[in-house]
C-alpha positions as CSV (number, residue, x, y, z in Angstrom):
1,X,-6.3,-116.2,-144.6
2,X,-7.1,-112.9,-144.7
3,X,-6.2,-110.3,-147.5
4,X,-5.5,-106.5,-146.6
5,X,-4.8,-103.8,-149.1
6,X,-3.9,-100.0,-148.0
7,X,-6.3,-97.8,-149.6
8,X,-3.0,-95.7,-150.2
9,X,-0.4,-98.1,-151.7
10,X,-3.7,-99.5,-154.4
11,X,-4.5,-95.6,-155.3
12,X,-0.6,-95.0,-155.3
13,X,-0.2,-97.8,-158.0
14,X,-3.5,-96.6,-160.2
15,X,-1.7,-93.0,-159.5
16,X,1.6,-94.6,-161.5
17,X,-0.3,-96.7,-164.0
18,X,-2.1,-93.8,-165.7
19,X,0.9,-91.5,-165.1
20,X,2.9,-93.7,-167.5
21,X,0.4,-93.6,-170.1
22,X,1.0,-91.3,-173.4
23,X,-0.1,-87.6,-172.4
24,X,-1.2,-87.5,-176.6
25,X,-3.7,-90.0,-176.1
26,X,-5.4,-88.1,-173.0
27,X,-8.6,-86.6,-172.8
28,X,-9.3,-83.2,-170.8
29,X,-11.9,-85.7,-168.5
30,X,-8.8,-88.3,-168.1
31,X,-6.4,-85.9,-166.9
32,X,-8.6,-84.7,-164.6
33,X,-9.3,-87.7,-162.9
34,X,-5.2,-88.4,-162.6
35,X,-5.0,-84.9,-161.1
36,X,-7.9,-86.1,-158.6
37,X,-6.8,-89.5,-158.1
38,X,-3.1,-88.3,-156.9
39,X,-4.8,-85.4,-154.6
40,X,-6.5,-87.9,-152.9
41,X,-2.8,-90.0,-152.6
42,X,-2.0,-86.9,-150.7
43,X,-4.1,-86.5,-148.5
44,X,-4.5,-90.5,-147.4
45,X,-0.6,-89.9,-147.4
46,X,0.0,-86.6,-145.3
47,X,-0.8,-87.5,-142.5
48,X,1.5,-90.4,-141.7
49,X,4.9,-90.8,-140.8
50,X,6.0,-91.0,-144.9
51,X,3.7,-87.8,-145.5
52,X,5.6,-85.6,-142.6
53,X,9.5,-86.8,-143.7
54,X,8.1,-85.7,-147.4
55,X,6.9,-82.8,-146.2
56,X,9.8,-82.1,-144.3
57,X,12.6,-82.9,-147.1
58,X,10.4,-80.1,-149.0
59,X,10.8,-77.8,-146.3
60,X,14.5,-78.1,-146.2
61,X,15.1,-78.0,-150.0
62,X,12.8,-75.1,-150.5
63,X,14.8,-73.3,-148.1
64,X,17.8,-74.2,-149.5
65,X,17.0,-72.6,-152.8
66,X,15.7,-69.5,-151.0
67,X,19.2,-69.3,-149.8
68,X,20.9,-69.5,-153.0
69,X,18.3,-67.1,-154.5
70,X,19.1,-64.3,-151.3
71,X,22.1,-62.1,-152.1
């Protein structure tokens, strides 16, 4: 049997692991690599189906709210 693990849904848990650790207990070099650990997420992510309907529910809320902000 063979065993395969999307490089997106193992960097997507890390991505959650560290995110629920205590900011306090964080060093300037530990935040970074969260920050660069969920960029990369993105980009494995954007360009699948999951990444455009994301990017699309952003779309549509942000114009939303630039339609409550217009007089």
């Amino acid at each position: 049997m063979e065993l395969t693990i999307d490089v997106a849904v193992l960097l997507a848990v890390v991505v959650f692991l560290r995110a629920r650790r205590k900011p306090l207990a964080r060093t300037r070099s530990d935040a970074w690599l969260t920050v660069w650990l969920a960029l990369a997420l993105g980009v494995l992510i954007a360009p699948t189906p999951f990444g455009r309907w994301i990017f699309d529910v952003l779309g549509q809320l942000a114009q939303g709210v630039a339609q409550l902000d217009s007089p």
